[in-house]
Backbone as CSV, one residue per row, in Angstrom:
resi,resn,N_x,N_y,N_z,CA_x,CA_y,CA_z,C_x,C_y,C_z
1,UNK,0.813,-1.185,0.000,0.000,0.000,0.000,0.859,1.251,0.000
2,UNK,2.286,0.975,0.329,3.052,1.985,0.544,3.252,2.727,-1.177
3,UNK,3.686,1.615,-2.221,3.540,2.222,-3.514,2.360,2.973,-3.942
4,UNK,1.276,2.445,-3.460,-0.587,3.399,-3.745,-0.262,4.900,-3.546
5,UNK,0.175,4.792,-1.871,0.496,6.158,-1.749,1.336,7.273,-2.138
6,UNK,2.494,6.078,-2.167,3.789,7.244,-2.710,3.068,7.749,-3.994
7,UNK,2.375,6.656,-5.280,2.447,7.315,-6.238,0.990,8.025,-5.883
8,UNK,-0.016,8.348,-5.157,-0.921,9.236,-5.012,-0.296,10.378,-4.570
9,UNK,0.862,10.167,-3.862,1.346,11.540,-3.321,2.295,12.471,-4.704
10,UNK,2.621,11.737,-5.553,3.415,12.411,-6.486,2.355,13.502,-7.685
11,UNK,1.403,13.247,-7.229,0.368,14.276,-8.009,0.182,15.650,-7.264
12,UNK,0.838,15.607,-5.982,0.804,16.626,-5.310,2.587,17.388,-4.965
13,UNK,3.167,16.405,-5.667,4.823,17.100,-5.410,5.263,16.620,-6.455
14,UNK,4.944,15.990,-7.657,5.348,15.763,-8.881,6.358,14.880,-8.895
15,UNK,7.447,14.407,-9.504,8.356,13.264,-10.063,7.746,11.696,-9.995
16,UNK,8.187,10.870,-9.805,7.890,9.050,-9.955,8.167,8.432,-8.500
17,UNK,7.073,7.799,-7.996,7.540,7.419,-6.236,8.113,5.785,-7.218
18,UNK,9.133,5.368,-6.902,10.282,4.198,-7.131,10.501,3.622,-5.408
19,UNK,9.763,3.179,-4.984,10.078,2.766,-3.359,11.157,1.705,-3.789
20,UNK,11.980,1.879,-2.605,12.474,0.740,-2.342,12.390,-0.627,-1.679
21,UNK,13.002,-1.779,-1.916,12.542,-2.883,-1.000,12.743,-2.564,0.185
22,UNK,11.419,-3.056,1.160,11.529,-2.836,2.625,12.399,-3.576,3.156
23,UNK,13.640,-2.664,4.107,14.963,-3.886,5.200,13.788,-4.681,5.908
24,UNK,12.973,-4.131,6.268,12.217,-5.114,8.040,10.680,-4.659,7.653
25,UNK,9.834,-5.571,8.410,8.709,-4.979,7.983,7.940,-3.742,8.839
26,UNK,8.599,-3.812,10.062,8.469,-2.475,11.070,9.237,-1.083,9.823
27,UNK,10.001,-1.342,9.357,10.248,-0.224,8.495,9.455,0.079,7.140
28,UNK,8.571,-1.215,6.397,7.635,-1.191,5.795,6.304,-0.102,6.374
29,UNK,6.132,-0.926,7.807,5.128,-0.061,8.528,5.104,1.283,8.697
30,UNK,6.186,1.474,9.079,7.049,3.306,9.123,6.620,3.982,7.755
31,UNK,7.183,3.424,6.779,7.145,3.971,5.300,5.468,4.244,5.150
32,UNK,4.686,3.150,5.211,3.542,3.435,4.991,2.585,4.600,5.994
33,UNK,3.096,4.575,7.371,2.473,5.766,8.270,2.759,7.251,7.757
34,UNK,4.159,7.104,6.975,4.206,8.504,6.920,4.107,8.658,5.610
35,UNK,3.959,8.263,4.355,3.461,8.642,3.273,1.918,8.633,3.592
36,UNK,1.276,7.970,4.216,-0.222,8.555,4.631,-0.564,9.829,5.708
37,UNK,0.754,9.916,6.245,0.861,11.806,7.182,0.867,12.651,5.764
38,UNK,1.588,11.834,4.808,2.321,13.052,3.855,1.364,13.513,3.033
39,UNK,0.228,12.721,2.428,-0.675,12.467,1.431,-1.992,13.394,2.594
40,UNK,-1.630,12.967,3.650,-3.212,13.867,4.258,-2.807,15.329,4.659
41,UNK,-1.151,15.731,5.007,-1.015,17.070,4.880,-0.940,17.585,3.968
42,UNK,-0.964,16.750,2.391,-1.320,17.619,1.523,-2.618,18.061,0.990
43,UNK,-3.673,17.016,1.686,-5.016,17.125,1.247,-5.158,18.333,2.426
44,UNK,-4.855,18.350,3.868,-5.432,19.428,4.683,-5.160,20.914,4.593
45,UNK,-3.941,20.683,3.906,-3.364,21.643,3.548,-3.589,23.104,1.996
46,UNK,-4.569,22.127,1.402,-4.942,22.471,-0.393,-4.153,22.356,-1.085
47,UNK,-2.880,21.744,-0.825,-1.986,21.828,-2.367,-2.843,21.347,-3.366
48,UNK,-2.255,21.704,-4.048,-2.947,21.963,-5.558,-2.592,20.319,-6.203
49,UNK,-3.465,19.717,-6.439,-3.241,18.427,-7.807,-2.470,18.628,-8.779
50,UNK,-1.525,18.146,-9.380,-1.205,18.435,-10.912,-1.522,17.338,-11.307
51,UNK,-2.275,17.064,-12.985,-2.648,16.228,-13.737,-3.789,16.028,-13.493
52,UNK,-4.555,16.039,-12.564,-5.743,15.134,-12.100,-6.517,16.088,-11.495
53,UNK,-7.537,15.613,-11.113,-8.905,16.374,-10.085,-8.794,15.311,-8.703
54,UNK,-9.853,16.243,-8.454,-9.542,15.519,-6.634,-10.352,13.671,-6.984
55,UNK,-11.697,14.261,-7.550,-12.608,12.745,-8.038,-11.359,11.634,-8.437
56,UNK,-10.731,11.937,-9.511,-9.466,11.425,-10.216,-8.397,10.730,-8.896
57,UNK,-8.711,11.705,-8.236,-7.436,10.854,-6.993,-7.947,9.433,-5.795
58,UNK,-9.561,10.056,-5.630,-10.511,9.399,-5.278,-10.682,8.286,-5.951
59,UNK,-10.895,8.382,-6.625,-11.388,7.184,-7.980,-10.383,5.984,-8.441
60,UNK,-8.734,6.553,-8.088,-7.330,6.149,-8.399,-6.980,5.569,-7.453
61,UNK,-5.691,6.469,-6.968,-5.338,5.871,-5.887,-5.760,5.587,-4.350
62,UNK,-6.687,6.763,-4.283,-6.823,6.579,-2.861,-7.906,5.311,-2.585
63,UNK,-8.608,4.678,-4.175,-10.070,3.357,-4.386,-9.011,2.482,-3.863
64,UNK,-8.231,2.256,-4.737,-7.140,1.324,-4.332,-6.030,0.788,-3.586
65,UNK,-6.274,1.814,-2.543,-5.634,1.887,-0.948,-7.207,1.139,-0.031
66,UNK,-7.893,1.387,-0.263,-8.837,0.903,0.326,-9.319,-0.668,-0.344
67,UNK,-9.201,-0.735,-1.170,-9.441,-2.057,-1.622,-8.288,-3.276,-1.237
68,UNK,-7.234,-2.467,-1.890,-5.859,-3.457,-0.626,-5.754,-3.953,1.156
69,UNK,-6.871,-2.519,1.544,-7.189,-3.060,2.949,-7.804,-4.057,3.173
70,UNK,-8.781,-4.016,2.550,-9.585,-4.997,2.372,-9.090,-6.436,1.812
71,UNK,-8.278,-6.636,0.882,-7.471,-7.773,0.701,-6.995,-8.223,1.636
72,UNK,-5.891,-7.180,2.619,-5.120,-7.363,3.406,-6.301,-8.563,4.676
73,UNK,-7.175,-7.405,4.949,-8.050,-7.859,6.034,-8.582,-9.407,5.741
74,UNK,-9.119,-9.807,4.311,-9.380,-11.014,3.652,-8.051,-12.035,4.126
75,UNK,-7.361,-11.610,3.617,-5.965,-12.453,3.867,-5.405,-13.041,5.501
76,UNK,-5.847,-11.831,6.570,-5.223,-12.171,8.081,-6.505,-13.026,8.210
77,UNK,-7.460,-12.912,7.661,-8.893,-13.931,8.409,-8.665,-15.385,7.690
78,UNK,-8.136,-15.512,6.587,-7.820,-16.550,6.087,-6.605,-17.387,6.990
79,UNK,-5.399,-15.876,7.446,-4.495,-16.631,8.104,-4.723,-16.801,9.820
80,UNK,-5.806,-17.183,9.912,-6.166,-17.068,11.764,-6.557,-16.083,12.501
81,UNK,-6.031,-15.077,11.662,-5.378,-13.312,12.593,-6.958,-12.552,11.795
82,UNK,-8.043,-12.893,12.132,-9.263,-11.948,11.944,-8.759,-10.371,12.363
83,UNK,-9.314,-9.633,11.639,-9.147,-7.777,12.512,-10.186,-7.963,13.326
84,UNK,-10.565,-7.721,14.452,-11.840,-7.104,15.065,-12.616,-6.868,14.476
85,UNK,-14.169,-7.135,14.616,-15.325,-6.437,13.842,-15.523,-5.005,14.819
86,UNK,-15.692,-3.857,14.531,-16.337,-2.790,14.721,-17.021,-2.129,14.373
87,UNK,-17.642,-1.340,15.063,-18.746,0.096,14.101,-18.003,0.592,13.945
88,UNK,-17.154,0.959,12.818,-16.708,2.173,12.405,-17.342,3.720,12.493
89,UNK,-18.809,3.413,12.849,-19.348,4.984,12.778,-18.899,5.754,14.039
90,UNK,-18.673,5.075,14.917,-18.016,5.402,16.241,-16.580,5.224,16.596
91,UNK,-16.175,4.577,16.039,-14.281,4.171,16.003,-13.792,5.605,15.736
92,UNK,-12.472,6.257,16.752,-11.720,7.261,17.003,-10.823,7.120,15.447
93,UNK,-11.561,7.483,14.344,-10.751,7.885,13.494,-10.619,9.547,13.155
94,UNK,-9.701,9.617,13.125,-9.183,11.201,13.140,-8.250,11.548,11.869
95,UNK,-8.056,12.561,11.486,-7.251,12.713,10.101,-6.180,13.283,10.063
96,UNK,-5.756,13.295,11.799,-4.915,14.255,12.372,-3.813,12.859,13.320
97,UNK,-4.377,11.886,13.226,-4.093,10.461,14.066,-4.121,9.398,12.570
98,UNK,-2.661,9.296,11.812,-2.603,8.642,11.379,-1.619,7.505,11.550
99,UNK,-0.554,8.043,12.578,0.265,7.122,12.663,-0.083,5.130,12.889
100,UNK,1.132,4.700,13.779,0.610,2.939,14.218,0.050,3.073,15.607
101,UNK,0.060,3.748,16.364,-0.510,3.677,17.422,-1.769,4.515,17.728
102,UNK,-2.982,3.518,17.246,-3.836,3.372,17.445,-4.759,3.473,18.421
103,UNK,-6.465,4.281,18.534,-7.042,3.717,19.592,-7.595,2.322,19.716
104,UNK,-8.084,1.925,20.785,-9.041,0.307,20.955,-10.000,1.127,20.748
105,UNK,-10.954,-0.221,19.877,-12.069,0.090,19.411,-13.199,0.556,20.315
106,UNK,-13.535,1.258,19.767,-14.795,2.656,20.476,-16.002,1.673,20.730
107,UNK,-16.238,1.079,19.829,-17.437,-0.146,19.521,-17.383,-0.964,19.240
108,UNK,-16.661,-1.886,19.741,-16.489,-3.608,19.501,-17.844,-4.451,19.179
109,UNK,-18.011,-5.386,18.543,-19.052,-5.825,17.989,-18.956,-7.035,19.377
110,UNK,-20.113,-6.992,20.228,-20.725,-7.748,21.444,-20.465,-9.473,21.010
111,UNK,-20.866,-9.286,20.235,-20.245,-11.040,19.624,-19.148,-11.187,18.827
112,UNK,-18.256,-11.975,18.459,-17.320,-12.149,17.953,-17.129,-14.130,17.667
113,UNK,-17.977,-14.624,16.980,-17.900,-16.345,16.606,-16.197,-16.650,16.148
114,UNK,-15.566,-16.061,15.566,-14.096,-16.487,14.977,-13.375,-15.790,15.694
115,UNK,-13.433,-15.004,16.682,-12.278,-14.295,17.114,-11.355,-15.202,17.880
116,UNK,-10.188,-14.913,18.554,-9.524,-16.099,18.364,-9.011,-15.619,19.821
């Protein structure tokens, strides 16, 4: 997801995001927290798009950051490691709180059959 972003972020600072292979995956994790700081201080901020419209970025990269979550999430339930079910309508998401350290869920779903 870290490539989604870099190259969503290059519409807002221009050249080619070329990531490199991750050393560790805690440094994978790193890479990806802060190209998603970088990508939302440029949305809070108004920089300006080049090439594209905001729909265009929506529609692009940022569909396909969300659809990889969703893989991702498919994939840990396949491998044992379910995410939590929650209400998201209540979960402490903030746009200002993107890093890895996270809140516990605001609204845990009262049942949980596969949780482990």
């Amino acid at each position: 997801m870290s490539g989604v972003l870099g190259y969503a972020r290059t519409f807002f600072i221009g050249g080619v995001y070329q990531p490199r292979p991750p050393d560790t995956m805690e440094g994978e994790i790193d890479r990806f927290h802060s190209l998603l700081e970088d990508v939302a201080r440029h949305l809070d901020s108004g920089t300006p798009l080049v090439g594209i419209t905001e729909e265009q970025l929506l529609q692009g990269p940022l569909s396909d950051a969300m659809t990889h979550a969703g893989q991702i999430a498919l994939l840990r339930r396949l491998a044992g490691l379910p995410v939590a079910p929650e209400n998201f309508i209540f979960a402490d998401i903030r746009h200002d709180h993107l890093g890895p350290d996270q809140a516990s869920p605001a609204a845990p779903d009262a049942s949980w059959p596969e949780g482990f």
